[in-house]
Every structure is written in C-alpha cells, then in structure tokens.
C-alpha positions as CSV (number, residue, x, y, z in Angstrom):
1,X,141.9,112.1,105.2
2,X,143.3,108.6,103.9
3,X,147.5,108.1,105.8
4,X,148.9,105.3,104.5
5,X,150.9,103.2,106.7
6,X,154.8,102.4,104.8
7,X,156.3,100.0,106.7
8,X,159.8,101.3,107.4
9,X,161.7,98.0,106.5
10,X,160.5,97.2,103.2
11,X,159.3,100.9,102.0
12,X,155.4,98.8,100.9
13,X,152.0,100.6,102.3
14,X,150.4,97.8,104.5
15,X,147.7,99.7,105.4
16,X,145.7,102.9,104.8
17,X,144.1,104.3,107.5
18,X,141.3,107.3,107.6
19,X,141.7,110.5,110.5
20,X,140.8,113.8,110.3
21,X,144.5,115.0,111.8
22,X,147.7,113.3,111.4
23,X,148.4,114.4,114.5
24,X,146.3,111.3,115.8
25,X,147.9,109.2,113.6
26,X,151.1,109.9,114.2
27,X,150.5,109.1,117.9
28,X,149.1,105.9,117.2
29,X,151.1,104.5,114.2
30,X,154.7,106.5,114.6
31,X,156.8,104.1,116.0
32,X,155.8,101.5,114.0
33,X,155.3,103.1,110.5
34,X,156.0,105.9,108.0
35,X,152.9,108.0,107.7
36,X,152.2,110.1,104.7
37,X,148.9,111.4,103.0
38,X,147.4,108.9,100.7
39,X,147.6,110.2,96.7
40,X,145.4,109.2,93.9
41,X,146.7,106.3,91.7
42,X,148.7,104.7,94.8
43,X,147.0,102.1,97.3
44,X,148.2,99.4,99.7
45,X,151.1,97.3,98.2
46,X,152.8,100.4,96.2
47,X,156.3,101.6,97.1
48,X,157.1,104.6,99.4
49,X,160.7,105.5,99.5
50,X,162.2,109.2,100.0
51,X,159.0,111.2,99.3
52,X,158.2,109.1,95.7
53,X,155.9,106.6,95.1
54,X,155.8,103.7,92.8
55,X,153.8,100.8,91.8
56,X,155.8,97.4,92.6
57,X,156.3,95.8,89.4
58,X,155.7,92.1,88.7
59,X,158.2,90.5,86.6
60,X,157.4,88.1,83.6
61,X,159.0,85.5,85.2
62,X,156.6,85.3,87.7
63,X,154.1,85.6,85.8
64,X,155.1,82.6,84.1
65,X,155.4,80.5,87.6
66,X,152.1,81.4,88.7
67,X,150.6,80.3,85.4
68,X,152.2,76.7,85.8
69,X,151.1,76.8,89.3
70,X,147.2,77.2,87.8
71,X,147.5,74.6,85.3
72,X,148.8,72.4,88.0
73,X,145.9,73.2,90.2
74,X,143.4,72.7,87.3
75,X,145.0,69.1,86.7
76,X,144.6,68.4,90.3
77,X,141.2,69.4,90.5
78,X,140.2,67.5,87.3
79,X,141.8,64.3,88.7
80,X,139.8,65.0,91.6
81,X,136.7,65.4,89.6
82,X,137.3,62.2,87.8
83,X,137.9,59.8,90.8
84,X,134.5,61.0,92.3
85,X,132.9,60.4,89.0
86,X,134.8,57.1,89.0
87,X,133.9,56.4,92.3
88,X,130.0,57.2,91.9
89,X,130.3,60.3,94.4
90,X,128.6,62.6,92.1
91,X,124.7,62.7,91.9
92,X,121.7,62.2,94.5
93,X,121.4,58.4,94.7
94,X,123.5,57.0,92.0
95,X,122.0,59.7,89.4
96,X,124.9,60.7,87.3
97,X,127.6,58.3,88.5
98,X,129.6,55.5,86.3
99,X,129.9,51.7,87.3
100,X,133.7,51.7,85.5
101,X,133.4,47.4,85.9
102,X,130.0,47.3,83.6
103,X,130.6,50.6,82.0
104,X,127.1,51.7,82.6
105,X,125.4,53.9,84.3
106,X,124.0,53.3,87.9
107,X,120.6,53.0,88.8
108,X,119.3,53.2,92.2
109,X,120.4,49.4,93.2
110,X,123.7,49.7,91.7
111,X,124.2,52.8,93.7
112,X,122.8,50.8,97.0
113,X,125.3,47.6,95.9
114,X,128.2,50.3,95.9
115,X,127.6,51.5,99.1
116,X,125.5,48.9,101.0
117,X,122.3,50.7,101.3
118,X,119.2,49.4,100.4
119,X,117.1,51.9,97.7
C-alpha cells in the first residue's frame, strides 16, 4: 500500500512511501510525520489537513513572475549565444564563426590568427 508522508508543520505530502502494514510505517516515520493511506488524484506536494485533501493552488501572480523569470533566462542565454558567435567559439576550427572586424566569415587561418594556432 502507498502512506504518504504530511509533514506536520506545513500540512504538504513530502513523500510517499510503499509497506504492506502501516504498522511498519508508523514505527519508522511517526515521530516525524502524519501518515495516511495514499488516494487517487492526490500525490506528493498536495495538502493534508484534518482528514481532507487538496491540491495546492498556484496563483496567477506567480505565474506571471515565473514567466518574466523565463524571458529573462532566454535573454541571457541568447546574449550568451551571440558573444560565442562573436567571439568565433562556435564550430570545429573556425567553421561557422564571424570575424566581426572584416565582417566575414573565418577560414581556417583566420581561426588560427584568433587564437594563435597554426592550421
């Protein structure tokens, strides 16, 4: 049988744990959490609380933050992206890279003559 472990601070399943009597469980896990039989529809993360469960519920507001915190990432990422590319990072041996000062692309010398290496 699935127990799930409730925290018994914050009311949240942490964990979910499988025993074929609760009796072991309880001997393991009772001083440190609430145990109760797992039920369909409820996992790790939903709410506990006086018999009842319930899903925790995201509010659009955060919703909102995280999608900020994405775009941010993705502008990072792309600036990232386009420092290597100016730089002459990406490709095998100058393939695919950008000399920005003759606005050309490399060959295998100009890839050597960026990085002292002979080709």
């Amino acid at each position: 049988m699935g127990i799930c472990l409730i925290n018994k601070y914050t009311d949240i399943c942490e964990r979910i744990v499988i025993f074929t009597d609760m009796s072991v469980a309880e001997e393991m896990f009772g001083d440190t959490y609430i145990l109760t039989e797992q039920v369909t529809g409820f996992n790790i993360g939903d709410i506990y609380q006086d018999g009842t469960w319930s899903k925790v519920e995201v509010y659009p507001e955060e919703k909102e933050a995280n999608k900020e915190e994405d775009t941010l990432i993705m502008m990072i990422d792309q600036e990232y992206r386009i420092t290597k590319l100016e730089l002459g990072i990406y490709g095998e041996r100058g393939e695919n890279s950008y000399d920005l000062q003759n606005h050309k692309k490399n060959d295998r010398k100009g890839f050597s003559r960026w990085f002292g290496r002979k080709a």
